[in-house]
C-alpha positions in Angstrom: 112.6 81.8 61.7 112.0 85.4 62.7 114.0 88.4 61.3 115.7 89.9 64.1 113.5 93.0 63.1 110.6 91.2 63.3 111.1 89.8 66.8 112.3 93.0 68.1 108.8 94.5 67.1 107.0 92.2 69.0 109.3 92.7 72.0 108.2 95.7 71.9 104.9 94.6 71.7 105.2 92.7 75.3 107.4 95.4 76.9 104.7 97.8 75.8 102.2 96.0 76.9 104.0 95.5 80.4 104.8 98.8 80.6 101.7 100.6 80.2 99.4 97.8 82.3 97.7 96.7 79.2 96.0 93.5 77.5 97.1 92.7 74.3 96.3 89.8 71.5 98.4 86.5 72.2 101.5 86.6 69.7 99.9 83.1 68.5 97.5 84.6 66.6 99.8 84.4 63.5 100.1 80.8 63.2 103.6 80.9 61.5 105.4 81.4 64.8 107.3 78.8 66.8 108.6 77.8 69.6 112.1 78.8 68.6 110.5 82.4 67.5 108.9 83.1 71.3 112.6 82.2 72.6 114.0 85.1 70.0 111.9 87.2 71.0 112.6 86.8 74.6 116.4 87.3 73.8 115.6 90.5 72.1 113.5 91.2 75.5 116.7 90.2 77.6 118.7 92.4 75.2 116.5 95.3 76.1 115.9 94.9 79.9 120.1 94.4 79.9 120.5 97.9 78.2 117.7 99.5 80.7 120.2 98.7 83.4 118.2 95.6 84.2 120.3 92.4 86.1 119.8 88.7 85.0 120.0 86.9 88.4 119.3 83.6 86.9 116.2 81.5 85.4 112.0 80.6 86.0 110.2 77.5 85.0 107.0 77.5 84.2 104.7 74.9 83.1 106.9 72.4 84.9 104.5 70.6 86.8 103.0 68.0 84.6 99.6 68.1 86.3 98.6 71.2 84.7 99.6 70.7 81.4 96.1 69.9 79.8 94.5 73.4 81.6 96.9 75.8 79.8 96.7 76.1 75.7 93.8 77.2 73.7 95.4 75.1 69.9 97.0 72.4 72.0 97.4 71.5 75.8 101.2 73.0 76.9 103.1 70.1 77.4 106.4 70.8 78.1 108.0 73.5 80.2 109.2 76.4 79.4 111.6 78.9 81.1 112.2 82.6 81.3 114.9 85.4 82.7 114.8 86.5 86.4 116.2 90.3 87.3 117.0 91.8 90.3 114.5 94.3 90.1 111.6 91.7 90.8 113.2 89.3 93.4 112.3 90.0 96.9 113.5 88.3 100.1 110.7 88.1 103.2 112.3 89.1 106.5 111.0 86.2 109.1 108.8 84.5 105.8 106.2 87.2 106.2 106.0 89.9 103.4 104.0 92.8 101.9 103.2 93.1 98.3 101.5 95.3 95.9 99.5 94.3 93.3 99.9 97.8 91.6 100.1 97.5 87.6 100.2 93.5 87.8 97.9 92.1 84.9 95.3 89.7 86.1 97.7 88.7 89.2 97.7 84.9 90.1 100.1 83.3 93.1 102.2 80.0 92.7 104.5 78.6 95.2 107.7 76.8 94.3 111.1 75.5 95.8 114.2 77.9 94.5 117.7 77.0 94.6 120.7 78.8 93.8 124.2 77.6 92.1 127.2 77.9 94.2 129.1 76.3 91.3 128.6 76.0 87.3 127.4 72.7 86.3 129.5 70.5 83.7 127.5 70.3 80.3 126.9 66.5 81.4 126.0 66.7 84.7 123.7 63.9 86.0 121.4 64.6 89.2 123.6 64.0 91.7 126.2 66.6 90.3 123.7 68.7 89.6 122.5 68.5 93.3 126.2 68.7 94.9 126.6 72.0 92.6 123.5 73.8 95.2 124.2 76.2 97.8 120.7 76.8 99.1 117.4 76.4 98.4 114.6 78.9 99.5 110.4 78.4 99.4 109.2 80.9 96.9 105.8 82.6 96.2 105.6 84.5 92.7 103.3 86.5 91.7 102.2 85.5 87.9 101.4 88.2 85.4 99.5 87.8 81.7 99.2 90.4 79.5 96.8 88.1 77.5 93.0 88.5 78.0 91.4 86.1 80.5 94.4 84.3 80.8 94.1 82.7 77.3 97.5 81.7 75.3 99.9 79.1 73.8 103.2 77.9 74.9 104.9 80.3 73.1 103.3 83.3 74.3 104.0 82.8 77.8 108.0 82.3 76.6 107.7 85.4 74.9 105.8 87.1 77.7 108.3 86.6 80.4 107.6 83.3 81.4 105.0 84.9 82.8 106.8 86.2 85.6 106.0 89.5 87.5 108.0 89.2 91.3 109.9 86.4 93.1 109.1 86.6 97.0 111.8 84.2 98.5 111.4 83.1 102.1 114.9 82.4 104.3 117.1 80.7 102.5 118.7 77.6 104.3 122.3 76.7 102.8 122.6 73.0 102.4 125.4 70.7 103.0 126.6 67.3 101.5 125.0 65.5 103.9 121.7 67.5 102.7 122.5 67.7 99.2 122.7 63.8 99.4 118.8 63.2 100.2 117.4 66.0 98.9 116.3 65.1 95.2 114.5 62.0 96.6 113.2 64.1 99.8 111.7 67.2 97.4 110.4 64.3 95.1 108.3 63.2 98.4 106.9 65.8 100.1 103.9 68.0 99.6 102.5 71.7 100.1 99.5 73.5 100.6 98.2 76.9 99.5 95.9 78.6 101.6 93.7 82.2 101.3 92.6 84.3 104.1 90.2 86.7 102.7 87.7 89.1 104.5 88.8 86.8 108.0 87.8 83.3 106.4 90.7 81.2 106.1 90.6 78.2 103.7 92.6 75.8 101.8 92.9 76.4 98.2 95.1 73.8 96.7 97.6 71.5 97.6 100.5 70.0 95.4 103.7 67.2 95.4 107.5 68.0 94.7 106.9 64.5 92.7 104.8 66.4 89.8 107.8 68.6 88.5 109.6 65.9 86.2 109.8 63.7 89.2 110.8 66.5 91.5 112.2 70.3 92.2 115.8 69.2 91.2 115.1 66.8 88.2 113.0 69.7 87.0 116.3 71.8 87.4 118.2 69.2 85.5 115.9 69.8 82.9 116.8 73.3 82.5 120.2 72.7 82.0 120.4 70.7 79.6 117.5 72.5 77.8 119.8 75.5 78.0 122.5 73.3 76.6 120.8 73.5 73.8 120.1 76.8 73.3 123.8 78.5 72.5 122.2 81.9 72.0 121.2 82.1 75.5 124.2 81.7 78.6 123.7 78.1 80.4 123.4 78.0 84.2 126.1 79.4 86.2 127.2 79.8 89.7 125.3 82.2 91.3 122.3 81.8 89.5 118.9 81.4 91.0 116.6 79.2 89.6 112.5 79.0 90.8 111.8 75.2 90.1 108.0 75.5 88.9 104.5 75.5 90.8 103.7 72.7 93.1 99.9 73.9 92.4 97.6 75.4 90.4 98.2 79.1 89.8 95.2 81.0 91.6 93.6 84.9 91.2 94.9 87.1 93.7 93.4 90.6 94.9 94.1 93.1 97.2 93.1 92.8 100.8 94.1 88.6 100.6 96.6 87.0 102.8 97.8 84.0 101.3 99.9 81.1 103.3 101.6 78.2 102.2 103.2 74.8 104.0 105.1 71.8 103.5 104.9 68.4 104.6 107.7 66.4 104.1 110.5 68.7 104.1 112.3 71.1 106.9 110.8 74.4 105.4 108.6 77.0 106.5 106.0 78.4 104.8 105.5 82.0 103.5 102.6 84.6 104.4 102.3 87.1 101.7 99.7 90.1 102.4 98.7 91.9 98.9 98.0 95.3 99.1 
């Protein structure tokens, strides 16, 4: 395990590296680090963010989509998700699901979509999925925007926990508060439907990738489920709570985006519209 010391120095290294819009070595080039090493170092991260006047608004899977697990990891394939801190700072909501963003000091910028929920109630430390489900107050369609500090998008699992989860912004489309009668359909509904993400760039529109709420540990709430009890586990960090917001993990493949791109996303199976998100 890490001296404190130690994994505040390579904070450091990632907020540095953040800060200044700069590529740096993966932290898994010393083989002695661990999984449990990139989650100290993302507390010490937390710690530091917190005292810059920073708010934790909840949590980010990534790497939830079992699909994808054999395209990330240069050692070995990621196969497991991982999770990371959201902050107010870099959550966005898009009036009428159209937004603006900037891709200003974002390192090698890719775009994922995702279902978000948030907590209107703490879960109990057992909860199963249907407690889990009846503890929701909304749930949102969400585009981040993934950052890497880590050349040509080249890492392990523990890097990306250390790094953020990779996150850079949350762009959050209306939210649409759900009721029991909602609540009581929706793991299997999410579990069913599908999405597409599409690219307008210089006036050619096209399909890039399309994706199933099934692929997230059997869908966007079991993936939640997930969390919690992972969290569970994890005493050092605080578990769920009510008011939290969670982004579920990418229905697709995360793709490059550049300035001058529109991109557009849509769902099939579910009441939900789709987000267009200029980058500028």
């Amino acid at each position: 395990m890490l001296m404190h010391t130690q994994a505040s120095r390579l904070a450091h290294r990632i907020l540095n590296s953040r800060a200044e819009t700069r590529l740096i070595a993966p932290l898994s080039a010393d083989p002695e680090l661990t999984v449990t090493d990139a989650y100290e170092i993302a507390h010490c991260i937390l710690d530091d963010q917190i005292a810059g006047g920073e708010i934790p608004v909840g949590r980010k899977l990534a790497f939830a989509n079992r699909r994808l697990w054999g395209r990330y990891g240069e050692r070995e394939p990621i196969s497991a998700p991982v999770w990371g801190t959201l902050y107010d700072s870099a959550v966005r909501y898009a009036a009428d699901n159209h937004g603006v963003q900037s891709l200003d000091s974002s390192l090698q910028p890719r775009v994922e979509a995702q279902i978000v929920f948030k907590l209107r109630s703490t879960p109990a430390p057992g909860a199963d999925l249907a407690e889990i489900t009846d503890a929701l107050e909304w749930m949102a369609h969400g585009v981040e925007i993934l950052v890497c500090p880590f050349p040509e998008w080249k890492f392990e699992a523990i890097d990306a926990i250390a790094a953020f989860g990779l996150h850079g912004t949350l762009i959050l489309g209306e939210p649409r508060t759900l009721n029991s009668a909602m609540r009581r359909n929706l793991p299997s509904l999410l579990m069913n439907s599908s999405m597409s993400l599409s690219r307008t760039r210089e006036g050619v529109t096209g399909i890039r990738a399309a994706g199933f709420g099934g692929d997230m540990a059997g869908g966007p709430i079991q993936a939640l489920l997930e969390l919690h009890r992972q969290l569970l586990s994890q005493p050092e960090f605080r578990s769920l709570a009510a008011g939290d917001i969670v982004s579920t993990g990418a229905w697709t493949d995360a793709h490059p985006v550049q300035a001058g791109e529109t991109w557009m996303t849509a769902f099939c199976g579910v009441c939900m519209p789709g987000l267009t998100l200029s980058f500028v």
